[in-house]
PyMOL CGO cylinders between C-alpha atoms (Angstrom):
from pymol import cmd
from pymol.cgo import CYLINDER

trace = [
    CYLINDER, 90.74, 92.40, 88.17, 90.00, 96.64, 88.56, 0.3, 1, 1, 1, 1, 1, 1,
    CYLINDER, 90.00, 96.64, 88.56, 91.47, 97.46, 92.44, 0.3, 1, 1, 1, 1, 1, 1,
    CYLINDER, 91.47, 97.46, 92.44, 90.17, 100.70, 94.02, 0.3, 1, 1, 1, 1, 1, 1,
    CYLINDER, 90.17, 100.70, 94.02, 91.54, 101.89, 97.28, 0.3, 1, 1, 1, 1, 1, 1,
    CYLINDER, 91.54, 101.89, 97.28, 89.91, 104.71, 98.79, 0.3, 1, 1, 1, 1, 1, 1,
    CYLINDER, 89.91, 104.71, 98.79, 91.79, 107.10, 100.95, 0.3, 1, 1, 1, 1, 1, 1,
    CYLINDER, 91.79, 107.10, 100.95, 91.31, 109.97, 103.44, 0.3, 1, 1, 1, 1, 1, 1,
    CYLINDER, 91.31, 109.97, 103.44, 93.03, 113.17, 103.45, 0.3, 1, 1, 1, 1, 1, 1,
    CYLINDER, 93.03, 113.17, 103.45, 96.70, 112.31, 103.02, 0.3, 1, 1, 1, 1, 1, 1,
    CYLINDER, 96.70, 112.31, 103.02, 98.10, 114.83, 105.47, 0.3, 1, 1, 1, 1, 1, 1,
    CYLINDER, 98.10, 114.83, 105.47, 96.48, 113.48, 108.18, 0.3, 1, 1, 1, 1, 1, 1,
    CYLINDER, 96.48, 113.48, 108.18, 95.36, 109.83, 107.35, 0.3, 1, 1, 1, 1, 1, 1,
    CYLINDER, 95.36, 109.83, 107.35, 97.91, 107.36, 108.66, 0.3, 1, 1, 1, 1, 1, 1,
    CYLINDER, 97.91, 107.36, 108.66, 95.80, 104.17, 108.34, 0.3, 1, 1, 1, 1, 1, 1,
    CYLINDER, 95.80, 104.17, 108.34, 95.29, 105.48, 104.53, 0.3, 1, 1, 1, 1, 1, 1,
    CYLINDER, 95.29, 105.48, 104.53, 98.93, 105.44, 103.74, 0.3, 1, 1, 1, 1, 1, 1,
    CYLINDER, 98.93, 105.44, 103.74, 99.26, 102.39, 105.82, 0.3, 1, 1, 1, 1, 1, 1,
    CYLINDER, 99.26, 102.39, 105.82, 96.81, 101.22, 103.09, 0.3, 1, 1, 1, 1, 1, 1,
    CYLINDER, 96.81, 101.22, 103.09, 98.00, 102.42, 99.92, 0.3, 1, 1, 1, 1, 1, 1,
    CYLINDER, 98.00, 102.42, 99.92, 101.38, 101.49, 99.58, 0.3, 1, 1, 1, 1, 1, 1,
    CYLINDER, 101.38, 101.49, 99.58, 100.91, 97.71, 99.21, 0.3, 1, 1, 1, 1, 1, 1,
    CYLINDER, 100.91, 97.71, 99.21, 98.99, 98.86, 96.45, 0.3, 1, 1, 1, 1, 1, 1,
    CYLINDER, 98.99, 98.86, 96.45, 101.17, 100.98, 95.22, 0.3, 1, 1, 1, 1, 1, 1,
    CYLINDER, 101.17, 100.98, 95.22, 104.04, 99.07, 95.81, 0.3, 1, 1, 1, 1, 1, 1,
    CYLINDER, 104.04, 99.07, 95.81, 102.41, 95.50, 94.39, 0.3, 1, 1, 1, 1, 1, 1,
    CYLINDER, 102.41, 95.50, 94.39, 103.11, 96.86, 90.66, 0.3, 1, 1, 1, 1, 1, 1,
    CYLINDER, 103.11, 96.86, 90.66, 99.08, 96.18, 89.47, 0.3, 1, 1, 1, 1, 1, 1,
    CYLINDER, 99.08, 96.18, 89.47, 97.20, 99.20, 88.06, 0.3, 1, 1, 1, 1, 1, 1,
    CYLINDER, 97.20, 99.20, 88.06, 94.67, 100.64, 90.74, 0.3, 1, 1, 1, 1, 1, 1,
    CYLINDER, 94.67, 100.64, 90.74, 92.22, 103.61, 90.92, 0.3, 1, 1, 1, 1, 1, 1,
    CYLINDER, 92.22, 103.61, 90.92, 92.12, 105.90, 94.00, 0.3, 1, 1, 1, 1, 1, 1,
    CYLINDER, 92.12, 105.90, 94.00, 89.54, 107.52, 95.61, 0.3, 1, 1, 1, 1, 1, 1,
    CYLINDER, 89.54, 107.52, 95.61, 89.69, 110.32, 97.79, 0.3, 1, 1, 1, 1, 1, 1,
    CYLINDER, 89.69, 110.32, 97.79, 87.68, 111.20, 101.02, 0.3, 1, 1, 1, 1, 1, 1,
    CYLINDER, 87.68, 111.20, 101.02, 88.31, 114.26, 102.60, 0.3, 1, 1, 1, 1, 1, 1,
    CYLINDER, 88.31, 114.26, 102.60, 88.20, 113.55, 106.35, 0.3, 1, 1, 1, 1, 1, 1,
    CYLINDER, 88.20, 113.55, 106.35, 87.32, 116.05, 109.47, 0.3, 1, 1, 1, 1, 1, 1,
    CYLINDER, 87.32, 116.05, 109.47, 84.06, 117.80, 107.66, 0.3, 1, 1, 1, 1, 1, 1,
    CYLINDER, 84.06, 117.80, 107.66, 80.56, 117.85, 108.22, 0.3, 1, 1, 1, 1, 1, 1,
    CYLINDER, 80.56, 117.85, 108.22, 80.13, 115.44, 105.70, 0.3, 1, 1, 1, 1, 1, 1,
    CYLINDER, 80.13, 115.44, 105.70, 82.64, 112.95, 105.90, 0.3, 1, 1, 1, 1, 1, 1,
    CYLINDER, 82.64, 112.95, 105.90, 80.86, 109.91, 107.67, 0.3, 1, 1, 1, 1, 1, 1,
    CYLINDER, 80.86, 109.91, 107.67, 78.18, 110.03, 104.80, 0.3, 1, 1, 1, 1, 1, 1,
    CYLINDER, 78.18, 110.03, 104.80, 80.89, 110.59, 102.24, 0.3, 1, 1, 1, 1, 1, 1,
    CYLINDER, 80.89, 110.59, 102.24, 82.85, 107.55, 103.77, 0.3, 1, 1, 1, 1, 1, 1,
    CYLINDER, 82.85, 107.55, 103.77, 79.90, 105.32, 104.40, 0.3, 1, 1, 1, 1, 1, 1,
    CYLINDER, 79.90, 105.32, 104.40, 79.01, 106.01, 100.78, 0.3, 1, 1, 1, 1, 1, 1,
    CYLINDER, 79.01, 106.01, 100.78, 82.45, 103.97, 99.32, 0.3, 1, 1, 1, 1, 1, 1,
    CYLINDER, 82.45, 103.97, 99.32, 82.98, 102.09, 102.58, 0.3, 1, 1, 1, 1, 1, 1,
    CYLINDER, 82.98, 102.09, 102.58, 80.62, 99.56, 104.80, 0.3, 1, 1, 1, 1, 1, 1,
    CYLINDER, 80.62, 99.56, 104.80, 82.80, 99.80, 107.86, 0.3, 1, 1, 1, 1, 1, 1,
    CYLINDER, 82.80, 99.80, 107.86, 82.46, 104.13, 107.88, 0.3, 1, 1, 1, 1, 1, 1,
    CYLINDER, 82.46, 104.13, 107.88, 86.61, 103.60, 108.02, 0.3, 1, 1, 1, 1, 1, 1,
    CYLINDER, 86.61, 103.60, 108.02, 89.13, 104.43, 105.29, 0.3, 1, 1, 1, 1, 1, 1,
    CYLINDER, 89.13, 104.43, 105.29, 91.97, 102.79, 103.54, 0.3, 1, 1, 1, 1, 1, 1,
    CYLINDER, 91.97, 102.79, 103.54, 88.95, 100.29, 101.87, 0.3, 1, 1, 1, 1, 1, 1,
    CYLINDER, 88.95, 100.29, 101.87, 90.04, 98.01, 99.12, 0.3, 1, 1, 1, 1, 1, 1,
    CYLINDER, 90.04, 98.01, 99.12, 87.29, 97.42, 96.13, 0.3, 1, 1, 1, 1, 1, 1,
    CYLINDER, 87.29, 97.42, 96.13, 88.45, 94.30, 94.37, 0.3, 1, 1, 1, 1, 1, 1,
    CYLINDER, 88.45, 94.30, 94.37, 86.28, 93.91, 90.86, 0.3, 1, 1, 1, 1, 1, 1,
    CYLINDER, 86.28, 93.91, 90.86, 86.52, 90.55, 89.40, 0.3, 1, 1, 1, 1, 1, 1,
    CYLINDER, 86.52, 90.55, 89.40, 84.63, 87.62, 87.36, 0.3, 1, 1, 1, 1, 1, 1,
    CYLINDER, 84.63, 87.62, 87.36, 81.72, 90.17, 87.89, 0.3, 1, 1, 1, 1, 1, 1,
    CYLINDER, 81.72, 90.17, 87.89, 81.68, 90.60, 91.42, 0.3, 1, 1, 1, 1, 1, 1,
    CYLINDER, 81.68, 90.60, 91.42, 82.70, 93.08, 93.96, 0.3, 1, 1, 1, 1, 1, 1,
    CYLINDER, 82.70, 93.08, 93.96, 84.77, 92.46, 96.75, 0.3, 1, 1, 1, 1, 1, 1,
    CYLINDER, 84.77, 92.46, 96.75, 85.63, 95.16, 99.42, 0.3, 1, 1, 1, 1, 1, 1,
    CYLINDER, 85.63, 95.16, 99.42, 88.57, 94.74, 102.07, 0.3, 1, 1, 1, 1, 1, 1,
    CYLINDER, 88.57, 94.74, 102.07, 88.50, 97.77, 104.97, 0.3, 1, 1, 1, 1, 1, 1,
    CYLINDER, 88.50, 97.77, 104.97, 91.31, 96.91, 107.13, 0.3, 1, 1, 1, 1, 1, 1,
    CYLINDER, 91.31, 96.91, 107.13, 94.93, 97.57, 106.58, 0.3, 1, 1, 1, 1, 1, 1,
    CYLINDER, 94.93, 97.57, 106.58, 96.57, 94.51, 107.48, 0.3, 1, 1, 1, 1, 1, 1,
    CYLINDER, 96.57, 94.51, 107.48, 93.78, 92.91, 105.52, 0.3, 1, 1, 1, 1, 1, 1,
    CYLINDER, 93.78, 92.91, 105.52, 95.15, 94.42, 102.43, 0.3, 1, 1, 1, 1, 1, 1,
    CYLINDER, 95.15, 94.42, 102.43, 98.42, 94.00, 103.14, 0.3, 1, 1, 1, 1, 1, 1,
    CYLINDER, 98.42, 94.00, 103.14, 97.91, 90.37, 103.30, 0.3, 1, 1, 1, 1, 1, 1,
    CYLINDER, 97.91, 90.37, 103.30, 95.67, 90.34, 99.82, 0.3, 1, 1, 1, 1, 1, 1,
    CYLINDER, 95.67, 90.34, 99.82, 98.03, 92.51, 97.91, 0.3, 1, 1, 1, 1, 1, 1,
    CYLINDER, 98.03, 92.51, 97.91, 101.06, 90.03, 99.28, 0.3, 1, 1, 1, 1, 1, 1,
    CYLINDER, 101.06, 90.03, 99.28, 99.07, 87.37, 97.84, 0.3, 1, 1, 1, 1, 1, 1,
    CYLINDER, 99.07, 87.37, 97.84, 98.29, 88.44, 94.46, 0.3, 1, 1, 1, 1, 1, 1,
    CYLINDER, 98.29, 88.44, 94.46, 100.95, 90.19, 93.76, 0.3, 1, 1, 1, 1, 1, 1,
    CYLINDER, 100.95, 90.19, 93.76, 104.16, 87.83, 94.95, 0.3, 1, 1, 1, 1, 1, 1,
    CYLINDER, 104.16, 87.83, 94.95, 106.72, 89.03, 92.81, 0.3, 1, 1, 1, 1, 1, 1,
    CYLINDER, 106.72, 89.03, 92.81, 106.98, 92.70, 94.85, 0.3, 1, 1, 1, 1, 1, 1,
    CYLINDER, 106.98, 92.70, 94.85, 108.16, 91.16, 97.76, 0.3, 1, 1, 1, 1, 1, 1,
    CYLINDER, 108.16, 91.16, 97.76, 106.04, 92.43, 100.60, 0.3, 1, 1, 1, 1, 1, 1,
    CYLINDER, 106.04, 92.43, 100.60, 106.31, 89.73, 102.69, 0.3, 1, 1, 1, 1, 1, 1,
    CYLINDER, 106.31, 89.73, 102.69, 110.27, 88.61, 103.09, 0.3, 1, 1, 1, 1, 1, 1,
    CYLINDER, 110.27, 88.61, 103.09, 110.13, 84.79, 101.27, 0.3, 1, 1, 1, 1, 1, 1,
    CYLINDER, 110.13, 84.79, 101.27, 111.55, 82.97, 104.50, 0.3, 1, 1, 1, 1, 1, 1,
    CYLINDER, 111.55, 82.97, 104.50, 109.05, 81.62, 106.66, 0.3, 1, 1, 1, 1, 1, 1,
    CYLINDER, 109.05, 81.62, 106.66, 110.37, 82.91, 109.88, 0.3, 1, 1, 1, 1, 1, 1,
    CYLINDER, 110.37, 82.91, 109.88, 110.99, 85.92, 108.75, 0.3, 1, 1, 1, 1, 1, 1,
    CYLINDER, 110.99, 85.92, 108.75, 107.89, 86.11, 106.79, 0.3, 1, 1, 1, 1, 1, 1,
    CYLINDER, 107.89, 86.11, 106.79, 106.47, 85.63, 110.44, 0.3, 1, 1, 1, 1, 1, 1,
    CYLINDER, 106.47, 85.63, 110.44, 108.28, 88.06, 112.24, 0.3, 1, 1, 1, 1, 1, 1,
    CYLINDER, 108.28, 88.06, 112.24, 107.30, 90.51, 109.97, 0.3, 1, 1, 1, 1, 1, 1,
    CYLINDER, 107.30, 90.51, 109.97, 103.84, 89.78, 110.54, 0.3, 1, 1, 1, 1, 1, 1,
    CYLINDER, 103.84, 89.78, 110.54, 104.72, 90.73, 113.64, 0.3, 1, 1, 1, 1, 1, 1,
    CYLINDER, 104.72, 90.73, 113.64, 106.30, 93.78, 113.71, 0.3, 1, 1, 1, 1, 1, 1,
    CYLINDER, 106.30, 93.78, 113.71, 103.22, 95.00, 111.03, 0.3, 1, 1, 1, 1, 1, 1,
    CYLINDER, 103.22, 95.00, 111.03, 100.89, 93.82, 114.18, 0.3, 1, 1, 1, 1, 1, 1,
    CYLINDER, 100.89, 93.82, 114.18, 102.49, 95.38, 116.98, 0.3, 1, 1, 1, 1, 1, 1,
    CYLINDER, 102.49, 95.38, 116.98, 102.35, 98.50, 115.02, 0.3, 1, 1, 1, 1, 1, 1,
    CYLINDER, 102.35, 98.50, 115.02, 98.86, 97.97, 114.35, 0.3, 1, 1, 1, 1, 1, 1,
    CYLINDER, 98.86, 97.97, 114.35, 97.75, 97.73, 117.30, 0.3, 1, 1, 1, 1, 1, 1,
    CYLINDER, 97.75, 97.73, 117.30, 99.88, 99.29, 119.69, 0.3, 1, 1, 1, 1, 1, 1,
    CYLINDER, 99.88, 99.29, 119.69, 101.75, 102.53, 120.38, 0.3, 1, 1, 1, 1, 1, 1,
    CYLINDER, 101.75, 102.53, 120.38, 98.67, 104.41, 121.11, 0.3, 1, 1, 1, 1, 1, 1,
    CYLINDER, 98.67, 104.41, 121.11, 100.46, 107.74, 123.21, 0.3, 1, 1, 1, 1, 1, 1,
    CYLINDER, 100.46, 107.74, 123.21, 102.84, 108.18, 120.14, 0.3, 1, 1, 1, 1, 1, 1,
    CYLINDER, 102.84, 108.18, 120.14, 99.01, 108.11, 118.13, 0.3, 1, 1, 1, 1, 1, 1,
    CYLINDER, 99.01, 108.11, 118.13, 97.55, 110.78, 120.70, 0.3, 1, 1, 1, 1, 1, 1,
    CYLINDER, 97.55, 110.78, 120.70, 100.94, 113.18, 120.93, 0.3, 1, 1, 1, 1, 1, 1,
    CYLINDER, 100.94, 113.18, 120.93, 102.35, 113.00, 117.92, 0.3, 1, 1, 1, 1, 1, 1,
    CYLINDER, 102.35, 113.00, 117.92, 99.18, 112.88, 115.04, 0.3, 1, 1, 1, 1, 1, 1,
    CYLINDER, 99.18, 112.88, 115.04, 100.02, 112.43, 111.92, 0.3, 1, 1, 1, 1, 1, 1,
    CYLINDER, 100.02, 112.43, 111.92, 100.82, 115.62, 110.24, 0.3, 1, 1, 1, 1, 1, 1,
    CYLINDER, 100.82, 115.62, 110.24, 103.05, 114.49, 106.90, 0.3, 1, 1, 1, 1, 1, 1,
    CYLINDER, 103.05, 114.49, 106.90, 103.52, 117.48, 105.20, 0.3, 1, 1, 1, 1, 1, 1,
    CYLINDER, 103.52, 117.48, 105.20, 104.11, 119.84, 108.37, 0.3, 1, 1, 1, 1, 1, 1,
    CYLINDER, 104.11, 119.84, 108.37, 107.19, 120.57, 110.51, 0.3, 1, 1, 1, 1, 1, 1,
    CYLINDER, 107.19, 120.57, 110.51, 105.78, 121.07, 113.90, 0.3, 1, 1, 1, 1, 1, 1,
    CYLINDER, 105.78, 121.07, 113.90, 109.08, 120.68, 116.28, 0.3, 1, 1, 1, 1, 1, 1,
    CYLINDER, 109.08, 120.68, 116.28, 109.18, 121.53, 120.30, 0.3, 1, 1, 1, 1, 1, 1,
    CYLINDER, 109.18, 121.53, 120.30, 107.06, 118.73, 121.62, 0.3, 1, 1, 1, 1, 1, 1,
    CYLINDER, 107.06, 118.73, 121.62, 108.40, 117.14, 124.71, 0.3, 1, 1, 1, 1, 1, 1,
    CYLINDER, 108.40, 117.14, 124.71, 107.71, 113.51, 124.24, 0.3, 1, 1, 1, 1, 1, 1,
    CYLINDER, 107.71, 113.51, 124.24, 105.43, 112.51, 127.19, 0.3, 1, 1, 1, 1, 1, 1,
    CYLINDER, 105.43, 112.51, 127.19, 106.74, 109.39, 129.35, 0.3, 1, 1, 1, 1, 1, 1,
    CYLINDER, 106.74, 109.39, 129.35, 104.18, 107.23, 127.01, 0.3, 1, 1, 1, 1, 1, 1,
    CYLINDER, 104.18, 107.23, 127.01, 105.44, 108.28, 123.74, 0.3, 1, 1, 1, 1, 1, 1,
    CYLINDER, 105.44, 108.28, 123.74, 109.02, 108.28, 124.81, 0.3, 1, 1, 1, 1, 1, 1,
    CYLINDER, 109.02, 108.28, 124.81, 108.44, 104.12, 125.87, 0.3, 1, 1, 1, 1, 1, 1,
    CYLINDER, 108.44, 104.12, 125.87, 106.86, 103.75, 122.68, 0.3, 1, 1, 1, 1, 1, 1,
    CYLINDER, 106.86, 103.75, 122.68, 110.18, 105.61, 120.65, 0.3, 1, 1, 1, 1, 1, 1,
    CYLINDER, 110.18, 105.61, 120.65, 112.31, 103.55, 122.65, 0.3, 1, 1, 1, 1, 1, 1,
    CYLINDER, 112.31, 103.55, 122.65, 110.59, 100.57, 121.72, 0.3, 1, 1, 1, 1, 1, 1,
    CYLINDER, 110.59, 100.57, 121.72, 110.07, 101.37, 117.90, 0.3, 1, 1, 1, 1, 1, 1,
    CYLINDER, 110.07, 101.37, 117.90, 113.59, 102.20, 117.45, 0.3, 1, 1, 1, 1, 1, 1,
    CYLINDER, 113.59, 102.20, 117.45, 114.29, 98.60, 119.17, 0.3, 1, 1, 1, 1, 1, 1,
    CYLINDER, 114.29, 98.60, 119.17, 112.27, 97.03, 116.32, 0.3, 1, 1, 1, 1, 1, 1,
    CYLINDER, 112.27, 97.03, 116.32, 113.71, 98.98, 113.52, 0.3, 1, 1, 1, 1, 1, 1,
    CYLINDER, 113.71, 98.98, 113.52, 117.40, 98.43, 114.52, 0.3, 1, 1, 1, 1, 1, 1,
    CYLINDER, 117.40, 98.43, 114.52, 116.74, 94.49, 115.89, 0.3, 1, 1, 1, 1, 1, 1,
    CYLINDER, 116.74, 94.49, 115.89, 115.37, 94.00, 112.11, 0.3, 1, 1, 1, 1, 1, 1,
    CYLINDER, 115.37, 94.00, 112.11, 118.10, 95.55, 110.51, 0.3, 1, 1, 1, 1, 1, 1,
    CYLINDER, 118.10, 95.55, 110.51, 120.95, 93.91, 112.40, 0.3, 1, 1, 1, 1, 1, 1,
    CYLINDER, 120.95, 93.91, 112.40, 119.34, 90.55, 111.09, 0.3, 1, 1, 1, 1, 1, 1,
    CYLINDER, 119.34, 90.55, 111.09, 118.66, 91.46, 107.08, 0.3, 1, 1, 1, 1, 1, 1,
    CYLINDER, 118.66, 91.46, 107.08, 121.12, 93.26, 106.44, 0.3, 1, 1, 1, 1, 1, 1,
    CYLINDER, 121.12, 93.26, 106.44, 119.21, 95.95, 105.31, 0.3, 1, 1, 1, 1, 1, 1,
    CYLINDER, 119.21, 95.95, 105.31, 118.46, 98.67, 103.40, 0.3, 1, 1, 1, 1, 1, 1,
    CYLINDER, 118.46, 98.67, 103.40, 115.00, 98.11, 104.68, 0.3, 1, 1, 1, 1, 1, 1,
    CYLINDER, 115.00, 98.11, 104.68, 113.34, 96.31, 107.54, 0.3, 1, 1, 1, 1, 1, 1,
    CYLINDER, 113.34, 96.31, 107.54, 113.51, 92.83, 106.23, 0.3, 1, 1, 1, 1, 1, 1,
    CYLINDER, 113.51, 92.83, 106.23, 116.27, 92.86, 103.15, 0.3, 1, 1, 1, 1, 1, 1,
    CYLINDER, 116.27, 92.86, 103.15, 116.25, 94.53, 99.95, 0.3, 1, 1, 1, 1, 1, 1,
    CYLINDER, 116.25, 94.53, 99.95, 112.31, 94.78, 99.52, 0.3, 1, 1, 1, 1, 1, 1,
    CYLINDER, 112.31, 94.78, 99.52, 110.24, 97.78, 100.82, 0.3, 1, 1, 1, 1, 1, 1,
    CYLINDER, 110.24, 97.78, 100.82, 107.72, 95.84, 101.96, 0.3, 1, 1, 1, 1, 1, 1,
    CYLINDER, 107.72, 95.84, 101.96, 104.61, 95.35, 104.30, 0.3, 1, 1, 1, 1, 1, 1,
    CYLINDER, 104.61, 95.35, 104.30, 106.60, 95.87, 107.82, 0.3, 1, 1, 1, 1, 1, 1,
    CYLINDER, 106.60, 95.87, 107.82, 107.93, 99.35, 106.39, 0.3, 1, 1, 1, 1, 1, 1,
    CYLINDER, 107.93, 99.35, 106.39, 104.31, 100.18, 105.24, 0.3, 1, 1, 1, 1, 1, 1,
    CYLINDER, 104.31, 100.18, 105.24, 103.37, 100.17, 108.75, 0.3, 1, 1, 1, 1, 1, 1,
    CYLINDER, 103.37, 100.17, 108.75, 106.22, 102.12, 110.25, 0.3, 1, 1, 1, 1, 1, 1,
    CYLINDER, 106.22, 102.12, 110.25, 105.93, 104.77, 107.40, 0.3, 1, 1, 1, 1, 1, 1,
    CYLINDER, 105.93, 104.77, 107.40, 103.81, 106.94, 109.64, 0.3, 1, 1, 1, 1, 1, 1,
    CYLINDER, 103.81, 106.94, 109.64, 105.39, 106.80, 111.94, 0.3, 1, 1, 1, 1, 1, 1,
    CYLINDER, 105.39, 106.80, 111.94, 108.49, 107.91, 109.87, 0.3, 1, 1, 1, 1, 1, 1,
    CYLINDER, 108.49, 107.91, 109.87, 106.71, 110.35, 109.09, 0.3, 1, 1, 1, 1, 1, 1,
    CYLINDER, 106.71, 110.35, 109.09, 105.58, 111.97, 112.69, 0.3, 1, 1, 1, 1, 1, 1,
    CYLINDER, 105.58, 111.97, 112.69, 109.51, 111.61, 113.87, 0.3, 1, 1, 1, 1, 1, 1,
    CYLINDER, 109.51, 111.61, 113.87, 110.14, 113.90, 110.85, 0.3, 1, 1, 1, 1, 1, 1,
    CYLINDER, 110.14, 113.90, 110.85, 107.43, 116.05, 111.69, 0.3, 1, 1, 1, 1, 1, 1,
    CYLINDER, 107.43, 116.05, 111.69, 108.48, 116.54, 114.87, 0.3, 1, 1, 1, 1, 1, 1,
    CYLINDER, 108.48, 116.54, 114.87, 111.76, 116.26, 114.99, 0.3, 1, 1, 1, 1, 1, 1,
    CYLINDER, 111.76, 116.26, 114.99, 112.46, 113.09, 116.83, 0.3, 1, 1, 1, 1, 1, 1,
    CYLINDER, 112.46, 113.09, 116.83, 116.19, 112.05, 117.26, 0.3, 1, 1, 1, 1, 1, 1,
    CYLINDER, 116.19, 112.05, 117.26, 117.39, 109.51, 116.10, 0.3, 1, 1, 1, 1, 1, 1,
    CYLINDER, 117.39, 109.51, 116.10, 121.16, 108.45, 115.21, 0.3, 1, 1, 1, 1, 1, 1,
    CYLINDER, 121.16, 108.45, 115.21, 123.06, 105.28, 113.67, 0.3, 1, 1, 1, 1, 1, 1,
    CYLINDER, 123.06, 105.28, 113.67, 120.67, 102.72, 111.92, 0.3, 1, 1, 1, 1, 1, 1,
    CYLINDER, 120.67, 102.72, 111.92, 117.58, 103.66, 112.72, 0.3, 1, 1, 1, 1, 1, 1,
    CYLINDER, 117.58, 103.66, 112.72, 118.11, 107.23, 111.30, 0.3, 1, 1, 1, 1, 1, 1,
    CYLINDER, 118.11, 107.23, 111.30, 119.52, 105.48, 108.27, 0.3, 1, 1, 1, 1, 1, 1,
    CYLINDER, 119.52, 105.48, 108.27, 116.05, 103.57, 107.64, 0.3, 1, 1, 1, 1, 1, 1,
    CYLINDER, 116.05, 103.57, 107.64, 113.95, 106.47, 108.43, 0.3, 1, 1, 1, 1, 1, 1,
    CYLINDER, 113.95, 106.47, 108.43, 115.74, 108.76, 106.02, 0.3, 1, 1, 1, 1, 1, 1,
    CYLINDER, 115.74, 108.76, 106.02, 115.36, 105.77, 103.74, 0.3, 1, 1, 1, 1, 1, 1,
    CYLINDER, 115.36, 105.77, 103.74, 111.85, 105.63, 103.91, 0.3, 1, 1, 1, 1, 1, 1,
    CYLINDER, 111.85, 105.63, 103.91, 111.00, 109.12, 103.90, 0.3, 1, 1, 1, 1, 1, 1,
    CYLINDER, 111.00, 109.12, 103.90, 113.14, 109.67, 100.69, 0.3, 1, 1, 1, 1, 1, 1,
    CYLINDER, 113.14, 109.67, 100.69, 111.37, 106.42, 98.84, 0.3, 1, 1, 1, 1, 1, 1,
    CYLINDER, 111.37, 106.42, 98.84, 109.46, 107.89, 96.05, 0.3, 1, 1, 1, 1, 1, 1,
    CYLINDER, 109.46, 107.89, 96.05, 106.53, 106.56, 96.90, 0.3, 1, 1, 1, 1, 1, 1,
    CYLINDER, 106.53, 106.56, 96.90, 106.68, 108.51, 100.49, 0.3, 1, 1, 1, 1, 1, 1,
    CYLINDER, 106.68, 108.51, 100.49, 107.57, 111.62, 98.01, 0.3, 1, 1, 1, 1, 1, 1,
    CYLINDER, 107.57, 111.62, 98.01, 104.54, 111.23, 96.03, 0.3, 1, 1, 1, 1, 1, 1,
    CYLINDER, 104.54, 111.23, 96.03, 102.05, 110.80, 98.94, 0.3, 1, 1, 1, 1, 1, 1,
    CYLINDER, 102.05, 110.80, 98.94, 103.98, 114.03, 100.61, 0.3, 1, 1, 1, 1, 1, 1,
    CYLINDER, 103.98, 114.03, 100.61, 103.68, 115.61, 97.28, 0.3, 1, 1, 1, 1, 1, 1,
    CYLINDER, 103.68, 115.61, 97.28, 99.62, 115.50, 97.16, 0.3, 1, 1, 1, 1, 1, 1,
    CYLINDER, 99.62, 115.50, 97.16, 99.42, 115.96, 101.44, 0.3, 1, 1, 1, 1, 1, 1,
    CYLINDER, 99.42, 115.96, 101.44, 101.49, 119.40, 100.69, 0.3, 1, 1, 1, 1, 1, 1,
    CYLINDER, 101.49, 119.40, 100.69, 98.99, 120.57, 97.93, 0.3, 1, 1, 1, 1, 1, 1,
    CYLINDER, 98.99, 120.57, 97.93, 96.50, 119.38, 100.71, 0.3, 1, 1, 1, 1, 1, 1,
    CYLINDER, 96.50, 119.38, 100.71, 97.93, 122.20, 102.89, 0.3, 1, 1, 1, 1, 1, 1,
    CYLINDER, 97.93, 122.20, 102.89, 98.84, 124.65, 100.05, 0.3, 1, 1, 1, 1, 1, 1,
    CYLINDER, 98.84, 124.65, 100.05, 95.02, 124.86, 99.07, 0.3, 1, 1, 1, 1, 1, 1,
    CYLINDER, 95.02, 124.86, 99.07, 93.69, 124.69, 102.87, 0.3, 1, 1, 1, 1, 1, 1,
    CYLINDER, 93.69, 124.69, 102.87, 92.17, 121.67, 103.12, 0.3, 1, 1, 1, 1, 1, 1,
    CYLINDER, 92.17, 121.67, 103.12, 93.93, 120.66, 106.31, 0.3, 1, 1, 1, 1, 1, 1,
]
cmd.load_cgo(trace, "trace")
């Protein structure tokens, strides 16, 4: 099996790191390739590597066939399922579920935190007043994070495993770093957790070379 995940600029591109790090975190090799996003030719550079026009996109090679995946949650789920051992989903079933949940919510929801806060991973851009809409959506993503915690145990979301619900909170990890979003007790715990995993340092690593050579 040959796994390619395509990405988007990694400064900007949350759905890309949502993306990614099942990959990267499922142990299996994998290529990468990289779309630069917000230029004159980035629809016909995307469209060329993905159907949907969208980026993270999954290309799964196998028995002679090509298989393509262009949804996040999608490849959470398929990377969950071949590789098992990494732990992305939490082994319980009603965890497993609640997870799913907490990925979901994210996935769909939150949208004034999207608008105000954009993802900008290898900037510091503090001084933003959170507007009542983003400042609901803190509230309520601080809720999650701590709720999750108090039942695991910890370190991460759902136990011991940095798994699929962190994926999709990374971003958002991320922006509250970016722009200097308070947070105190547990839930600054896990973010400095997360934005410390080296994974999160190697994606910040290539997003700051992003902005060192002016491509963002």
């Amino acid at each position: 099996m040959k796994l390619t995940i395509a990405v988007g600029t990694k400064n900007w591109s949350s759905w890309s790191l949502r993306g990614w790090l099942p990959v990267r975190a499922s142990g299996l090799a994998f290529e990468e390739h990289y779309v630069r996003l917000r230029h004159d030719d980035t629809e016909d550079e995307v469209k060329k590597v993905s159907p949907s026009g969208l980026v993270p996109l999954l290309t799964v090679e196998e028995g002679g066939r090509r298989h393509q995946i262009w949804d996040s949650l999608a490849i959470a789920e398929f990377m969950a399922e071949i590789a098992p051992a990494a732990g992305l989903w939490p082994e319980g079933r009603m965890a497993r579920a609640k997870a799913r949940a907490v990925a979901a919510e994210m996935h769909s929801g939150f949208a004034p935190l999207r608008q105000q806060f954009a993802m900008e991973f290898a900037r510091h851009m503090p001084g933003q007043t959170p507007s009542e809409g983003t400042a609901r959506a803190i509230t309520r993503i601080v809720a999650v994070w701590e709720e999750c915690l108090a039942a695991s145990g910890g370190p991460y979301l759902f136990g011991e495993s940095f798994g699929n619900a962190d994926f999709f909170y990374a971003p958002v990890v991320s922006r509250f770093h970016s722009y200097d979003v308070a947070l105190s007790g547990a839930a600054k715990a896990y973010a400095d957790r997360v934005w410390h995993h080296p994974f999160m340092r190697e994606w910040l690593k290539a997003a700051a070379q992003e902005v060192a050579d002016g491509v963002v």
